[in-house]
N, C-alpha and C positions, 0 to 999 in steps of 0.2 A: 601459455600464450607468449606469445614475443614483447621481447623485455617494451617494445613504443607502443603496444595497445593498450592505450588509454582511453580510447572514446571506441567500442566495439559496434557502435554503428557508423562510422566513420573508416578506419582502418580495419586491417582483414584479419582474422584468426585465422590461425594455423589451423591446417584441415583435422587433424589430428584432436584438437583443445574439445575438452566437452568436464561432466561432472566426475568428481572427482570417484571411483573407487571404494568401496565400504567394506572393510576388513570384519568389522563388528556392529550388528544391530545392537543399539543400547534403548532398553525398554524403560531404566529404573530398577533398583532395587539388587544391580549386579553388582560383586567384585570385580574390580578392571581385570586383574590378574591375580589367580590363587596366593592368596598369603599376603597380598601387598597391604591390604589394609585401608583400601582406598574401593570405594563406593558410592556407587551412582545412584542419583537422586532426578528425579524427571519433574522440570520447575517451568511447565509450559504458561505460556501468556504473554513476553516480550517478543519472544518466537514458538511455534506450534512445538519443536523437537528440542528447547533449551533445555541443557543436564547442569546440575551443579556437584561437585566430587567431593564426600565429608571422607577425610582421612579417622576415623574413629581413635583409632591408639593417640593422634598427636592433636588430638583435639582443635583441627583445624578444617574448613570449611573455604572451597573453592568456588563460588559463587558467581564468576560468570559473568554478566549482564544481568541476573535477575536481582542481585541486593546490591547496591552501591550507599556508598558511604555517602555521599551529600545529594548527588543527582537521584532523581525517583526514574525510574525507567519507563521507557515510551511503550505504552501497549494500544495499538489500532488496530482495526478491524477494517479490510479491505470491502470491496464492492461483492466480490466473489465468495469471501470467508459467510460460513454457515454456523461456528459456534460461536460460543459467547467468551475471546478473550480476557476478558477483565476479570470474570469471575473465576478464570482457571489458574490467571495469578494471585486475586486472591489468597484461592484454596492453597496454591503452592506454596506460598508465604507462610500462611500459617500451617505448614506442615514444619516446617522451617524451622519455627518459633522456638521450641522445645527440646533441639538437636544438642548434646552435651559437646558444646564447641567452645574455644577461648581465643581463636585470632579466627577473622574471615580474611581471604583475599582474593578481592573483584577484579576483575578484566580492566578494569579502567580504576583512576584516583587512587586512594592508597589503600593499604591493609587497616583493619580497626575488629575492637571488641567489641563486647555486647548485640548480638546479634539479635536479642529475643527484642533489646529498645530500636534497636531500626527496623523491624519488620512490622513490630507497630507502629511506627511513623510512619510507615511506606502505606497501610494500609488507609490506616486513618488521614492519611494523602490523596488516597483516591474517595475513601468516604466523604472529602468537605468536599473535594470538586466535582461527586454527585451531587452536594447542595446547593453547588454555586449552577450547574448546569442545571437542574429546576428552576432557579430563580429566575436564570433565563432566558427559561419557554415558559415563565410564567403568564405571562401574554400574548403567548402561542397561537397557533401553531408553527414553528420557524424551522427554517432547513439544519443540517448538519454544520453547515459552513454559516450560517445567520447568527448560529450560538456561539462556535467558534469565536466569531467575530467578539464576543462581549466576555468572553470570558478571561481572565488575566493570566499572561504569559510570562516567566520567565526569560524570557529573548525577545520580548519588547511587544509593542502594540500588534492590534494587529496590522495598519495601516503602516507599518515597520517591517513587516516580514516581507521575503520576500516568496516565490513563488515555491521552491521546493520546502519551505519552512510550514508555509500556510498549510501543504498538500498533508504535511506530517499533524500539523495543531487538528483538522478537520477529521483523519482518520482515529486519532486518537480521540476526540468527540467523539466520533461512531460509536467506540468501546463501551465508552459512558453510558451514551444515547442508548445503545441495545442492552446493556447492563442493566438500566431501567426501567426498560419495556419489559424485560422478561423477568423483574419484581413486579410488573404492574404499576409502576409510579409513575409511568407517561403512555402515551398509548400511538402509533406510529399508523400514519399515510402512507404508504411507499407509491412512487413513482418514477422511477427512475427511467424506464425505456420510454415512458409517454414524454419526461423531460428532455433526453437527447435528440428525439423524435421533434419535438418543438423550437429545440434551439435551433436544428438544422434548417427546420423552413423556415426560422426567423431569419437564419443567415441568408438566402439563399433565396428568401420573399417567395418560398413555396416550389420554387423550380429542382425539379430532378435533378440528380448527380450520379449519372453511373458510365462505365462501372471506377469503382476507385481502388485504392490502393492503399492500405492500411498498414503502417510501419508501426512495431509495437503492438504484442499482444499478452501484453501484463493487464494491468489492474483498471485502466482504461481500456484497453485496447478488443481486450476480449470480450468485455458486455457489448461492446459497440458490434463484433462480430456477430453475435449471438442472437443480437437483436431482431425478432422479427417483425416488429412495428415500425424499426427505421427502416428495413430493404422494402416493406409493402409502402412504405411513406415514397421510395424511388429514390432513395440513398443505400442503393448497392454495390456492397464491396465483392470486385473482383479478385483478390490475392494478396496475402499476408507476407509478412516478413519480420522477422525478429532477430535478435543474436543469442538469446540465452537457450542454451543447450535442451532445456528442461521445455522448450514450450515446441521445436523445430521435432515437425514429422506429425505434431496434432491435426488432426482433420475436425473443424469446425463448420457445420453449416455445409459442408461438402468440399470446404476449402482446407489443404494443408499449409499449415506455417513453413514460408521457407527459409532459407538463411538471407541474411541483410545481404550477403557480398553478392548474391548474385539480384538483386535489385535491377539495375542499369541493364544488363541482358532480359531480363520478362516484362521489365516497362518498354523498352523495345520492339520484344516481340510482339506485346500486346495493346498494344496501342493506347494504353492508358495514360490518361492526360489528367488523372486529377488525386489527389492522395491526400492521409491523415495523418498528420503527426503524432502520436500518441507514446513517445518514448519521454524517458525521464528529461525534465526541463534542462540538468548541463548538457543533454546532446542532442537537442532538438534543431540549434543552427545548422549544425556539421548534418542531420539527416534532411535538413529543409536545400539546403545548399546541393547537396546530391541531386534530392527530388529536382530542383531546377537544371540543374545540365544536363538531366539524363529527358529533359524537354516536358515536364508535367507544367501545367499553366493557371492551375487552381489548387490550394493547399490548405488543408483543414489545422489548424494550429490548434492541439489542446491545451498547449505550456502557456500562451500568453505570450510565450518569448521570442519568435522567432518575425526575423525583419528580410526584407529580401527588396532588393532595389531594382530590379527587373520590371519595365513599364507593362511586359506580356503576362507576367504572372498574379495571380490576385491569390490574396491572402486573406482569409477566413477565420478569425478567430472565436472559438467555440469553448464556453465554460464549463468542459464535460465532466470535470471534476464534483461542480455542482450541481448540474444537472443526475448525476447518476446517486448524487450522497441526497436530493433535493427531497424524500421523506419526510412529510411533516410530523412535528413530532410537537404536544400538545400534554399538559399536566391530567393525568388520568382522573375521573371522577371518582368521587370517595367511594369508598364498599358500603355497602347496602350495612346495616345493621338490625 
């Protein structure tokens, strides 16, 4: 990309920019290269495809994002995700535990020994804050983002965080939250499409919104497309747009994702006047700001963040974060004996 794309919904990629190239699928379990001595270890749970590299001869372990020395690593589970992260790091971990290593060193903070005592830290880390997350839904049933809210953070309250911090604390609840459904020690409501479906008529005092325009088709943006209790509720989206390489050319719903740069030409063409914000909260101004000069006059804001001093434009702000995480989730009743 060009060295001033910093905001890619914002400023334009070079037509050429997409993902990168993949010389070697790595499964786990391979030498990088005959004789080197260095081998792959497949440590998913912070990310679906994290590798960590134990050089066996020099007793040393590359570790990546999955073991750090002080910080415990963020593992969330999106709207979309279908397994059970929490429990794949876990397992990964304790694969970990028993590796004949004598220095680790992690992607971030420093280098350090004893690997088999931080992997049980890390894990028995996430074991208390599955007890602190029972304690509470012990009054249950409460959303993803309700427990979030009471559970204690390392970066401050919640009423301290700001919007892309909360997005992270909530998901990472999730991980919890389905970690412990699928022990049976809570038991889950899901509602998520009946939820987004709800906030919109609350927005909107029940009145139709079509067709719209949907920027962002990540972790928000795609349930909301998918949805077909919101388009039968009369909030239909007309035509997507994103910037990341990995989502442009999907056909959704009968709709293809198109690129963010040509925006301003198919709002044009198409006469659509009303849109959703759904890109990550640092670039929701810079995509809100578009949306108004290219003449949209109603704008769905899922960030919370987005201001627009435009007397013609009305601004909608929609908690879709919570509504699509908003599964009740409720302490399971004991087992029959």
């Amino acid at each position: 990309h060009r060295a001033d794309a910093t905001n890619p919904y914002v400023l334009t990629f070079d037509a050429e920019a997409g993902p990168p190239e993949v010389d070697v699928l790595l499964e786990g379990g391979e030498e990088l290269a005959p004789g080197s001595g260095l081998w792959t270890i497949w440590t998913p749970g912070h990310t679906p495809g994290h590798t960590c590299i134990h050089d066996r001869e020099r007793r040393l372990l590359f570790s990546g994002d999955h073991v750090l020395p002080v910080t415990t690593p963020n593992v969330s589970r999106y709207p979309t995700d279908t397994g059970n992260p929490l429990q794949d790091f876990i397992d990964a971990h304790r694969a970990l535990a028993d590796l004949d290593v004598a220095m680790v060193h992690p992607a971030h903070e420093h280098s350090f020994e004893s690997l088999r005592a931080r992997v049980d830290e890390i894990i028995e880390h996430h074991h208390e804050r599955n007890e602190e997350i029972l304690a509470a839904a012990a009054d249950g049933p409460r959303s993803a983002a309700g427990i979030a809210a009471r559970i204690t953070w390392n970066v401050g309250t919640w009423e301290e965080m700001n919007a892309d911090t909360r997005n992270m604390a909530i998901w990472e609840t999730n991980a919890h939250l389905h970690y412990l459904v699928r022990e049976g020690r809570l038991t889950e409501q899901a509602r998520g499409p009946q939820a987004i479906t709800e906030a919109f008529r609350a927005a909107f005092g029940g009145e139709p919104l079509r067709p719209i325009a949907l920027v962002g088709c990540g972790r928000l943006g795609r349930p909301t497309l998918a949805s077909e209790e919101l388009a039968d509720a009369g909030y239909e989206i007309g035509a997507v747009f994103d910037a990341d390489p990995r989502q442009l050319g999907h056909t959704i719903r009968g709709l293809t994702v198109e690129h963010v740069d040509g925006l301003e030409d198919a709002l044009a063409a198409s006469g659509i006047a009303a849109a959703i914000v759904a890109v990550p909260p640092r670039y929701a101004q810079g995509v809100a700001d578009r949306l108004v000069a290219a003449g949209v006059r109603t704008l769905v804001d899922y960030t919370g963040t987005v201001e627009v001093t435009a007397e013609r434009v009305r601004v909608v702000h929609v908690a879709a974060i919570r509504a699509f995480q908003s599964s009740a989730y409720a302490l399971a009743p004991p087992a029959a004996v």
